[in-house]
N, C-alpha and C positions, 0 to 999 in steps of 0.2 A: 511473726515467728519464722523461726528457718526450716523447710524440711531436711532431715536427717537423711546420710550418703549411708548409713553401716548401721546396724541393727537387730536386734534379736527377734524372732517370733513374738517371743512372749513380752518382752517389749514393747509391741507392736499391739497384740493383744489389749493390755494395760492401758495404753493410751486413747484406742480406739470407745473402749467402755469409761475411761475416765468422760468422755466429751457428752457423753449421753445423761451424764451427773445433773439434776437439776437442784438450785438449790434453797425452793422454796418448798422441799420434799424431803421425806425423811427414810432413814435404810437400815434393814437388818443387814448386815454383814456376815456368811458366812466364813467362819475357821481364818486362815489368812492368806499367804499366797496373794493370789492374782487379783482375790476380789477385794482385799483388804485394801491392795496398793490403788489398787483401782479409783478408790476412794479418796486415800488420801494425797495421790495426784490430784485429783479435781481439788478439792480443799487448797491447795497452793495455786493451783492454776486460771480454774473455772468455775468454783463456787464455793468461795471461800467462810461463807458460813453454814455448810451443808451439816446437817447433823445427824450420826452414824449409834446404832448400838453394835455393838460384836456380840458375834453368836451365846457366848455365855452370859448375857445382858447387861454389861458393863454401858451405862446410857451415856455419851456424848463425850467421851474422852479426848485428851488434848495428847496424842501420843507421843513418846519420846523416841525420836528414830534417832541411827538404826535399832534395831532389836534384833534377836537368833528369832527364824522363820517358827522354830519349835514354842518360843514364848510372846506368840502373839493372843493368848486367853488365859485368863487366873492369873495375869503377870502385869507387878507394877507398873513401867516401861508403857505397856499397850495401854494401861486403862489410869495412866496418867491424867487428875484435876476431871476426872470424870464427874457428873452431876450427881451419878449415883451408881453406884457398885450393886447391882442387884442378884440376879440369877436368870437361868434362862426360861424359870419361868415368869421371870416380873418383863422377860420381853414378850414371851407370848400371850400374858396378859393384854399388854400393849396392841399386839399385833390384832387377837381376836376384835379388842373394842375399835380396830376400825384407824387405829392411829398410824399405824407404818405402811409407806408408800410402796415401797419397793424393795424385794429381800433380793440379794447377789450372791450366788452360789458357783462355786465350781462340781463338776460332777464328772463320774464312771462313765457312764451311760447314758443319752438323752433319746428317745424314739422319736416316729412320726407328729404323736399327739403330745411332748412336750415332758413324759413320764422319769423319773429321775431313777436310776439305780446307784447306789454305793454301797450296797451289801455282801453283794455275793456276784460273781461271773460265773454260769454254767447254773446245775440242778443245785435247787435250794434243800431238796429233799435228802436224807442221808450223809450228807456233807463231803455229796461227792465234788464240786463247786471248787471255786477259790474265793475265798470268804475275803472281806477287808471292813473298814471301821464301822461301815453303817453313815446313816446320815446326821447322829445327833441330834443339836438342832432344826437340821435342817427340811423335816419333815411340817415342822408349822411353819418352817420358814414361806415353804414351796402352798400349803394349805392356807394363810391365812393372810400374807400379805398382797395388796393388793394386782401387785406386778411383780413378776419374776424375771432377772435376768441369769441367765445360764454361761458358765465361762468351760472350756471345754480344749483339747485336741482337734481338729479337723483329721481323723481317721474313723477307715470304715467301721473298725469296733467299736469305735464309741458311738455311732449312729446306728442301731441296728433296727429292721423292722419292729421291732418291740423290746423292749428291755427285756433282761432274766429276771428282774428280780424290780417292784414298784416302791424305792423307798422311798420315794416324795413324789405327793404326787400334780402330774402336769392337767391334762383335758382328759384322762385318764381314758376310754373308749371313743372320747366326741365329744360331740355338742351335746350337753345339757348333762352328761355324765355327773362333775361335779356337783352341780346343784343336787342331781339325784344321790348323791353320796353324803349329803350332807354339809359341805362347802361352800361357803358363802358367794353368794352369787356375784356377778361381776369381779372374782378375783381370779388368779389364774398366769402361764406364763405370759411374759411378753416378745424377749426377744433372746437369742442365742449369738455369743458372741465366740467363733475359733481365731485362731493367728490369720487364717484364711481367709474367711467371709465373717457376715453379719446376717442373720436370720431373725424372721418374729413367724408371723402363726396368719391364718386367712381367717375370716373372720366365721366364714358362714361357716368351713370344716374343722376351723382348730385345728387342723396339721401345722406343720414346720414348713415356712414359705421361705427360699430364698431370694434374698431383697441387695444384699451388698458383696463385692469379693476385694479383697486387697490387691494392693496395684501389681505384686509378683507374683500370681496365678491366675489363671483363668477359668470361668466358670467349668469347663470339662475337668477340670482338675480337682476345681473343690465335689463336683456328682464324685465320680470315679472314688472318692474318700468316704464314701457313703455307703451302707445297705440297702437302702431303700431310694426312691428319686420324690426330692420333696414338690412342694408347689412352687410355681418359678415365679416372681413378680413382674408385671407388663415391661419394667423398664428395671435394670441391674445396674445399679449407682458402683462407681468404685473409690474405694474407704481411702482415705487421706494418710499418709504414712505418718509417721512418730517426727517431730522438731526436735529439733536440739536442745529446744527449753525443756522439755519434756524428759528427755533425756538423761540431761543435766541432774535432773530433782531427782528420777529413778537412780542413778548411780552412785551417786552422790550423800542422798538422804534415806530413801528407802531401802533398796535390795543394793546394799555397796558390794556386798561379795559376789553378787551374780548368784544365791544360790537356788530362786525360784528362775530367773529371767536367763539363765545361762544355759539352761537348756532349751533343747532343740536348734534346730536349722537358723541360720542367720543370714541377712538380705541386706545386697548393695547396692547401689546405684553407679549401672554402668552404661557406659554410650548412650546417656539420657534415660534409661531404664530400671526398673526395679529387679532385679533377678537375685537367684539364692547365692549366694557370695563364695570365693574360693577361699576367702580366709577365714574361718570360726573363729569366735572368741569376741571382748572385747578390745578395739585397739588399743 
């Protein structure tokens, strides 16, 4: 494969967590956006028989891209020659007995210990807050699948020493939290994916450890985007940029209009380097 000269964040993003796709595993998918494409980049690329339910539990659909970002659930389109048309709770069913590997969310809010906000930013009480959808599904998504990956911003709001508001939840206080809540043990998040880095969790604290950074920041850049300073990994790998194949298939077949992957800051490769680029946009 070739790596890619021009590029979006979230681009970048997408490709990053597509490579993580294993595909002898199975995944809740939450809503669509980043984590859906995520997916079905790997499916073309990297594991080609991986098989997905969408958050409304539509089991193993064969999708018809493109789609409008707005009809990726309840919509023929997304849940094309699907196995089976269920609901979200014939996937939580699922999910509790043990079947689904790994649920992919995007989110508001992620803390120290992995805790997920999409409710509310500020006081939940009185409604003095700014309120937004809630998490849907995505509270058994975050409770009962095995592994969680988290797709996110790299800014400092969205990492705040604790969330405002716990609407799925991560290692929730620590170690052993979960289980004491009721949470099946051994489930829990795994890793944290921004445009910027790649994060997962320490084993013995459950905090948020950072493990990887993208080749156009540096680790002072991605702390500095933080509220809090996570656990550092002994050795900081840095993440392989997006191909061309890759590329290709996102614009192409999935998000043709740019209208998840078109926002944010876009990265070029100059004088041998990856840096944030003077021209936005796709070329």
């Amino acid at each position: 494969m070739t790596p890619a000269t021009h590029f979006a964040e979230r681009e970048h993003l997408i490709c990053a967590v597509s490579r993580v796709i294993e595909e002898e595993k199975s995944y809740w998918v939450g809503g669509g956006g980043e984590p859906l494409y995520s997916i079905l980049l790997a499916q073309r690329l990297y594991a080609s028989g991986v098989q997905y339910m969408t958050e409304d539990g539509v089991i193993a659909p064969q999708s018809m891209m493109p789609w409008d970002p707005l009809m990726t659930m309840v919509a023929s389109r997304a849940g094309y020659r699907a196995l089976q048309w269920g609901t979200m709770n014939t996937a939580g069913n699922f999910a509790q007995l043990g079947y689904v590997d790994v649920g992919i969310l995007n989110t508001l809010q992620v803390d120290r210990y992995g805790n997920i906000n999409s409710t509310v930013l500020g006081e939940y009480e009185g409604g003095q807050g700014r309120r937004f959808g809630g998490p849907g599904g995505a509270d058994t998504i975050a409770a009962q699948c095995w592994r969680t990956i988290l797709m996110t911003d790299q800014q400092k709001r969205k990492f705040p020493e604790r969330v405002d508001f716990v609407s799925s939840p991560g290692f929730l206080d620590g170690p052993g939290a979960r289980e004491a809540n009721g949470l099946p043990p051994g489930t829990g998040p795994w890793r944290v994916f921004t445009p910027w880095a790649m994060f997962g969790y320490e084993e013995q604290s459950c905090e948020l450890m950072l493990m990887a950074i993208s080749p156009f920041v540096t680790v002072d850049m991605v702390l500095a985007e933080m509220s809090f300073e996570p656990k550092i990994a002994p050795t900081i790998e840095t993440l392989d940029p997006p191909m061309e194949e890759e590329l290709e298939i996102i614009r192409t077949q999935l998000d043709t209009d740019g209208q998840t992957t078109g926002r944010g800051q876009w990265v070029e490769k100059r004088d041998g380097k990856y840096v944030f680029a003077e021209t936005q946009g796709r070329e």
